[in-house]
PLY file of the C-alpha trace (Angstrom):
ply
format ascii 1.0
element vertex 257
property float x
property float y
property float z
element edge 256
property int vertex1
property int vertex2
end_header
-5.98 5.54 8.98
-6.57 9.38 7.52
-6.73 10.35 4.08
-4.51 14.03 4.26
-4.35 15.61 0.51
-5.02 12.08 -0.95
-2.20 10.48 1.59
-3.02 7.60 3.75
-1.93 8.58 7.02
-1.64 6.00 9.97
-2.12 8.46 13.28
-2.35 7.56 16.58
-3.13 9.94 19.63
-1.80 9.36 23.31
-4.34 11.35 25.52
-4.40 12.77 28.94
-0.59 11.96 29.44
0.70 14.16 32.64
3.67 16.32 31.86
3.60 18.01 35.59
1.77 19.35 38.44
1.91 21.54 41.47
1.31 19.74 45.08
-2.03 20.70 45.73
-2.88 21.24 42.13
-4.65 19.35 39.16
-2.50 17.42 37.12
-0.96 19.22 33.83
-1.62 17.11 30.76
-0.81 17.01 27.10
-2.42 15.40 24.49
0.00 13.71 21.96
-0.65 12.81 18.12
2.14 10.69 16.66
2.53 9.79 13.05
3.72 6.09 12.26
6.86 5.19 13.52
9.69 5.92 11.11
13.39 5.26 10.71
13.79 8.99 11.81
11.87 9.94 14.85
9.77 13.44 13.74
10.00 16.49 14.94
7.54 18.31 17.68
5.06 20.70 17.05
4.30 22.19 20.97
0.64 23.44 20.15
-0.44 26.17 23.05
-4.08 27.05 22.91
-6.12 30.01 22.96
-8.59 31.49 24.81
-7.51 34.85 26.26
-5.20 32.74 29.31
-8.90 32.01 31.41
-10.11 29.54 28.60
-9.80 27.38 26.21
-8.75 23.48 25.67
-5.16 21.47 24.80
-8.03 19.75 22.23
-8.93 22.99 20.00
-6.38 24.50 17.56
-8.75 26.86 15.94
-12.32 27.72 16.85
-13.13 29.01 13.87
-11.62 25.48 12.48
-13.43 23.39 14.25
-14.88 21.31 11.53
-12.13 20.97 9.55
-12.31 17.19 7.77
-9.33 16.12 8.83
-8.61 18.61 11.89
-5.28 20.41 12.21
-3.74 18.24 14.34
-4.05 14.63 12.02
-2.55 17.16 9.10
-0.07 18.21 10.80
0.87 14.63 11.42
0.37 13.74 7.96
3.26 16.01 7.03
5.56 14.44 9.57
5.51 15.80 12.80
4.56 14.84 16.49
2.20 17.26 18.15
2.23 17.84 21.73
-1.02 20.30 22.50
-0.33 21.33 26.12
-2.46 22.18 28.88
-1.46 25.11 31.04
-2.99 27.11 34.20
-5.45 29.56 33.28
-5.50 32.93 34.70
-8.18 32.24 37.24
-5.74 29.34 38.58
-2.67 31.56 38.78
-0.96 34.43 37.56
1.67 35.11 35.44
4.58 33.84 35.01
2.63 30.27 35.87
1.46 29.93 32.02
4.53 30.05 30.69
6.47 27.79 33.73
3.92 25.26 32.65
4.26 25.15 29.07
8.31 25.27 29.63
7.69 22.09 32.03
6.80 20.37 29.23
9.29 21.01 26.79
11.34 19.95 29.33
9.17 17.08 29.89
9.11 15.94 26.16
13.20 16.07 25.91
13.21 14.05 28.93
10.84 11.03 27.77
12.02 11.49 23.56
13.73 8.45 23.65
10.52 6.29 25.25
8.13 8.24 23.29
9.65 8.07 19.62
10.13 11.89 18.85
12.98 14.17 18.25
13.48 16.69 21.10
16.03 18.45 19.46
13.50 19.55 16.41
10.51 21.13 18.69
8.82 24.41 17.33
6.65 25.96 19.69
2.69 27.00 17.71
0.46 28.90 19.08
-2.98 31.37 18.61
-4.22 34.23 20.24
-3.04 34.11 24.20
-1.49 30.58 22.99
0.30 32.49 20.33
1.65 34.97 23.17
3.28 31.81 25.15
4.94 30.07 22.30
6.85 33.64 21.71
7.71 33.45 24.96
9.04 29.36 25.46
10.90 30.37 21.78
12.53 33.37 23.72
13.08 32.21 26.87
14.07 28.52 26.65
16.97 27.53 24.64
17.47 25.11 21.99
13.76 25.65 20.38
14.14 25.33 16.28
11.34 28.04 15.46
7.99 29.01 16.51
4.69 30.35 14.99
2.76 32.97 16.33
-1.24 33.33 15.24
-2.13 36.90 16.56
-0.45 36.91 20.05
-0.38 39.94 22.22
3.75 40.95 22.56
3.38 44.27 24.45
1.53 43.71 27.85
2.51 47.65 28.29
0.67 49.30 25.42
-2.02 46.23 25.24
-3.44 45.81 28.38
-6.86 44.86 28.59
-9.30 42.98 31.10
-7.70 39.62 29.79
-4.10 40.79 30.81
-4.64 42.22 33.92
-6.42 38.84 34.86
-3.42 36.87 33.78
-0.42 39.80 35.33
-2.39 40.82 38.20
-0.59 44.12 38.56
0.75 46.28 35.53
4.16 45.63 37.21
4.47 42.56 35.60
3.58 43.81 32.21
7.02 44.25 30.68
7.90 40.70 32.23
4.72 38.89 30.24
5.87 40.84 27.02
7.47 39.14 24.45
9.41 42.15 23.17
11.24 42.70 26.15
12.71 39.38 25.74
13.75 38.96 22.36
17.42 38.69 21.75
20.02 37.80 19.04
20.46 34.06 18.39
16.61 33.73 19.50
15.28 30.90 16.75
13.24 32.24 13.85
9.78 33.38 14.07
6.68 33.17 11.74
3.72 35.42 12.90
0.58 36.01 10.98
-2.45 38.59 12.46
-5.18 39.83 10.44
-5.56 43.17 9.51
-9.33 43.40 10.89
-8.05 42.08 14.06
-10.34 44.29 17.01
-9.31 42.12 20.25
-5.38 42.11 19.83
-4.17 45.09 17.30
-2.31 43.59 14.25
0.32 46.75 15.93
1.54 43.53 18.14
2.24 41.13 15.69
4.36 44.16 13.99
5.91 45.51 17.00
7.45 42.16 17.18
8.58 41.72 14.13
10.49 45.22 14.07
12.44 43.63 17.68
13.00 40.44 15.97
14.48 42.09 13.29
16.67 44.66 15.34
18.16 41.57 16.59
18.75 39.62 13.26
16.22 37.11 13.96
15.37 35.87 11.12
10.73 36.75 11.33
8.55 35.70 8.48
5.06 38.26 8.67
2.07 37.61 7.32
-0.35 40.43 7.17
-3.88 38.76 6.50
-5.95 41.17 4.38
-9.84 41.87 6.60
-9.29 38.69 8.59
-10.24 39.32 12.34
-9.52 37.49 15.78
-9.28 33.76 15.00
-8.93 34.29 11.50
-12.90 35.31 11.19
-13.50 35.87 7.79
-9.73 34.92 6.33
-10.02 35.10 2.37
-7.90 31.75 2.52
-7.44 29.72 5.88
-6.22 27.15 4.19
-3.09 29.05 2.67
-2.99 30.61 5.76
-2.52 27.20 7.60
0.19 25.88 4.63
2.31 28.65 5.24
2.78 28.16 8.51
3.32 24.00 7.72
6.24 25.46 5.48
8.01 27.27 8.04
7.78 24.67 10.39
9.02 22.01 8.16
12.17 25.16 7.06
13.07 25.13 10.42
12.79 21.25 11.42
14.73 20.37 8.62
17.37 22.68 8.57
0 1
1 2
2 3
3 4
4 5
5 6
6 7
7 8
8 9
9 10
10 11
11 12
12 13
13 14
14 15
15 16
16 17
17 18
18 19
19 20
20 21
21 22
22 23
23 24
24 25
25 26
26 27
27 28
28 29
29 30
30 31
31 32
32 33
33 34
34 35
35 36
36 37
37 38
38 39
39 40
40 41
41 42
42 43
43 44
44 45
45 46
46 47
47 48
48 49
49 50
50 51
51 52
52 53
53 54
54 55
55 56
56 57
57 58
58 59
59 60
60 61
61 62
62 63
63 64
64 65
65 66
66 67
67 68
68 69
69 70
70 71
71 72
72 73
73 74
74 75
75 76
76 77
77 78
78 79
79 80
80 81
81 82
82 83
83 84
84 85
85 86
86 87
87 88
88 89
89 90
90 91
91 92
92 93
93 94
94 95
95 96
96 97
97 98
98 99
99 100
100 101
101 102
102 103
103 104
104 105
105 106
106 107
107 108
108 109
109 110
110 111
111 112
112 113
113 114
114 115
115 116
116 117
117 118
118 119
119 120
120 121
121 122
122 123
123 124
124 125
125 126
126 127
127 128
128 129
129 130
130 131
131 132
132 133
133 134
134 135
135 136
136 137
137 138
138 139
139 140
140 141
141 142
142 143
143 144
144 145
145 146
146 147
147 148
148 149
149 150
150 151
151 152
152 153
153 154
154 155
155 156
156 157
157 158
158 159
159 160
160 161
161 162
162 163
163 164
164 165
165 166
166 167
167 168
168 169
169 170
170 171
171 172
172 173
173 174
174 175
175 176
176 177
177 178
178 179
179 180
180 181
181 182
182 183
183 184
184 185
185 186
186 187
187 188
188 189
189 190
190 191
191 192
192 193
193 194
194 195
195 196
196 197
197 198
198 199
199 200
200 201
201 202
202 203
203 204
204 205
205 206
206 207
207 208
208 209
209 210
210 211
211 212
212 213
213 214
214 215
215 216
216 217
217 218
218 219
219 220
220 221
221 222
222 223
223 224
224 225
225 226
226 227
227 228
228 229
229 230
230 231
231 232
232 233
233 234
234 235
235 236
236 237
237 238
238 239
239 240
240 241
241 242
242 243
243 244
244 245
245 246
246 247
247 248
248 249
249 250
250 251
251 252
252 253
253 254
254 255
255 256
């Protein structure tokens, strides 16, 4: 039992469950925190992590947050949703579009096993920071039926940000446009929050509004928040937590619309 903004909160967290795999490959796991059961099975948060696509762990959702009393993940489950925090190849492993055929494996995995599991597959928001951030764009605009998805600081243009990170993860500049989120939006893609700080020096806060202008040249309905001297992983963010509560308000907007 967690306390959550003087709530008691009964959580409980199903570990190392395998989603997929390649032959020849480790297994792809997810790690999944589940409220209570309820009358109404909750929606799904798909959490994608960070760490520039050759790092990082399905068991971090912010570094910088990473003594947060409770964590992200029990509040998020303490305002009613299921998280599903996702393991995926790393650039070393593979190259793109691997990344994001893992993470879409388990979407598809979790509509597959809803019914077992307790959740409601048809309410899944895809969350995500840094190269995490830059997948759940993607899984929101390339597999269907997603209800929203927030984006902390995610690269979007592969073509016009293409560092050592992104050449590890395309290989060759010929995939850039492919790995880009803007060359993939579309009308009737589900609605996006993003949120980048302004002191951002590894991904350009440019990104997070080059998306937001092809969102919104498509009618998709993009919530931006511009985060006054915060850099990468919201370093020195006036106010994480408001930060974190905003994006909590989309998701619930757009799970319980």
């Amino acid at each position: 039992m967690r306390s959550v903004a003087g709530r008691k909160v009964r959580t409980m967290t199903i570990t190392t469950m395998e989603y997929g795999g390649i032959d020849g490959f480790r297994p792809l796991l997810l790690d999944l925190h589940l409220p209570e059961p309820a009358e109404v099975p909750p929606p799904i948060v798909v959490f994608v992590h960070g760490g520039g696509w050759r790092r990082g762990s399905r068991q971090m959702f912010c570094p910088t947050w990473r003594d947060w009393q409770p964590g992200p993940f029990a509040r998020l489950v303490a305002e009613g949703f299921a998280v599903a925090s996702v393991d995926y190849r790393l650039s070393a492993e593979a190259l793109f579009p691997a990344q994001l055929d893992d993470v879409t494996a388990a979407v598809g995995w979790l509509r597959a096993h809803a019914g077992e599991l307790g959740v409601d597959a048809g309410r899944i928001v895809a969350w995500g920071e840094s190269a995490g951030g830059h997948l759940a764009a993607l899984l929101g605009l390339t597999v269907p039926g997603l209800a929203g998805v927030v984006d902390w600081y995610g690269p979007s243009d592969l073509r016009s940000h293409r560092g050592e990170r992104e050449l590890q993860l395309i290989g060759s500049p010929d995939r850039a446009a492919q790995a880009s989120p803007v060359t993939h939006v579309h009308p009737g893609a589900p609605p996006f929050h993003l949120a980048h700080g302004t002191a951002d020096q590894l991904v350009p806060v440019s990104q997070s509004e080059q998306l937001t202008a092809a969102l919104r040249a498509s009618a998709v309905p993009v919530d931006l928040k511009l985060i006054s001297g915060a850099g990468h992983l919201w370093v020195d963010a006036p106010d994480p937590e408001a930060i974190f509560a905003a994006a909590v308000r989309f998701t619930h907007a757009v799970t319980d619309a």
